[in-house]
N, C-alpha and C positions, 0 to 999 in steps of 0.2 A: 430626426427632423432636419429639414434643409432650407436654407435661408429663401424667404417667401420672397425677396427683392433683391435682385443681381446687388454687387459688391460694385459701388458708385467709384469712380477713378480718384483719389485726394490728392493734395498737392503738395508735392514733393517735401518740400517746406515742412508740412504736418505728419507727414507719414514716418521723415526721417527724426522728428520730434517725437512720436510716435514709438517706434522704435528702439530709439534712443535711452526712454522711461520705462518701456517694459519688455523689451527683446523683442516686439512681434507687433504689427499694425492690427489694434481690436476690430474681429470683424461687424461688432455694433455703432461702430463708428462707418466703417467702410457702407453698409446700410445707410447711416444717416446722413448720409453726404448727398443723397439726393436731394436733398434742404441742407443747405450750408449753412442757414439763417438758425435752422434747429440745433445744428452740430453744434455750432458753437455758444449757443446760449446753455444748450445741454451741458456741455466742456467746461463751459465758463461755470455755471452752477454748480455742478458735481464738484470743480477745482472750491471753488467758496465751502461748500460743505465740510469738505474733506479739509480745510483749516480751523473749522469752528473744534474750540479747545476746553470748552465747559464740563463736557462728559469725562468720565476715560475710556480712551481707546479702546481698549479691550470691551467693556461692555458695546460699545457700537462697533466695534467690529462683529461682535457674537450676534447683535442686533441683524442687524445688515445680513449676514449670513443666514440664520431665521426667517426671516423673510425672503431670502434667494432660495432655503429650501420648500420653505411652505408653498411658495407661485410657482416653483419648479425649474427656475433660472439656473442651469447648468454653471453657463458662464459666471454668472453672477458667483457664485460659489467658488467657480473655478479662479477668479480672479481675488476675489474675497479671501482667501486664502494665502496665497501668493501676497498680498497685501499683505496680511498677517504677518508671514515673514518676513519682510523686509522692512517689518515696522518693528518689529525684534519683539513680536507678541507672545504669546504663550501655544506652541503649535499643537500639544498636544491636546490642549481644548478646543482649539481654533476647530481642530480638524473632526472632533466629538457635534459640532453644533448639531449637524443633520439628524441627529441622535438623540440631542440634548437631554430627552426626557427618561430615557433609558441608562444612559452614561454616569459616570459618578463623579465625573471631573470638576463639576460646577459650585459654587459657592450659592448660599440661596441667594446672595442680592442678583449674580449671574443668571440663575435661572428666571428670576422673575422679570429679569429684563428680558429676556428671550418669549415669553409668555407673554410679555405687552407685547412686544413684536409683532406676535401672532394672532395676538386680540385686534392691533391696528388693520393687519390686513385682512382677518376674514370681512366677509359681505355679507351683512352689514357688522361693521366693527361691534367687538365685543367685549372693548373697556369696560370696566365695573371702577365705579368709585372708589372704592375699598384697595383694587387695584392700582390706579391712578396713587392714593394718596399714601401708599405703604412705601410708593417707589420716590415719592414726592419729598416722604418725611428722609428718606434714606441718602437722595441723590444734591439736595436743594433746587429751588424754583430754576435760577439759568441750566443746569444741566439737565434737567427734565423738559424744558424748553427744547432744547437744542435735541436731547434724544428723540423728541417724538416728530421732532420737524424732521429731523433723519430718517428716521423709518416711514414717515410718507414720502419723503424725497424717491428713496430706497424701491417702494412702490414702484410708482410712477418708472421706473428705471428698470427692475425686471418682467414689469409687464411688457414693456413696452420691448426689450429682448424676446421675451416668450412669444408674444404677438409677431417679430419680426421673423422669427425662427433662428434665431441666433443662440447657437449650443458650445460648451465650453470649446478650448481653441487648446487646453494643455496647458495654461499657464504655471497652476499647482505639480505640475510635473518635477519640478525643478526643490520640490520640498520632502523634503524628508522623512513624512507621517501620511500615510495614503489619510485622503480624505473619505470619512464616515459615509457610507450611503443612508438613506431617510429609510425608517421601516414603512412598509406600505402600511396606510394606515385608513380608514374610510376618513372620506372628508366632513367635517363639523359643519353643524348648520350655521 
């Protein structure tokens, strides 16, 4: 796939900021600079998100990745990863998510977080109560908050890649455990 909107100019200032964070200017940003008003409120959000501390990490990172594989967000995964690492997360799951269901690396409370994930994103979401409240009694009210606000945040962020034609750039390159490819699998109603 090839980026469906040229790579918009950034300003110096951001790019070497840019750069600076993760080795390389994200080309879903170079995208979204054709609205500056977006970039930065996107930036800004994403940066809030990525502080909210209710959860642990690891489960929203696996979250996060779940939903980068299920929408089919290259990048997202690609970066999601890389993230993992330098968050000193656990890589050898990290790098299982695409898989999850297959894999044997997960804990169940891991895996059922991964399974809301993916309930959140299909169309029409496909939370079940029983669901919701197994992960509720496990997680507490703030961290179940903040997980599922994540995983729509999460959404809205690799569609919106997918949609732009934005495909991974090689960030996870620089990690040690090749990342899992997704088994084909038909898509759920």
């Amino acid at each position: 796939m090839a980026l469906r909107l040229p790579k918009a100019e950034l300003p110096a200032e951001l790019k070497e900021n840019m750069v600076e964070q993760l080795g390389a200017v994200p080309e879903n940003v170079e995208v979204l600079w054709h609205s500056p008003q977006v970039t930065r409120d996107s930036l800004e959000f994403g940066g809030r998100v990525g502080a909210w501390d209710a959860a642990d990490p690891s489960l929203k990172s696996f979250a996060h990745m779940a939903v980068a594989a299920q929408v089919g967000c290259s990048w997202c995964l690609d970066v999601g990863y890389f993230q993992a690492r330098n968050e000193n997360l656990d890589l050898t799951k990290a790098s299982q998510v695409p898989r999850w269901r297959e894999s044997e690396v997960f804990t169940p409370l891991e895996r059922d977080v991964m399974a809301y994930a993916e309930a959140m994103t299909e169309t029409p979401p496909t939370v079940t109560d029983e669901m919701y409240a197994g992960l509720l009694d496990r997680l507490g009210a703030p961290a179940m908050v903040e997980l599922t606000a994540l995983i729509a945040y999460v959404n809205l962020a690799t569609r919106a890649n997918v949609a732009n034609g934005v495909t991974s750039q090689g960030f996870s390159d620089a990690c040690e455990i090749p990342l899992a490819k997704r088994p084909n699998r038909p898509a759920t109603a």
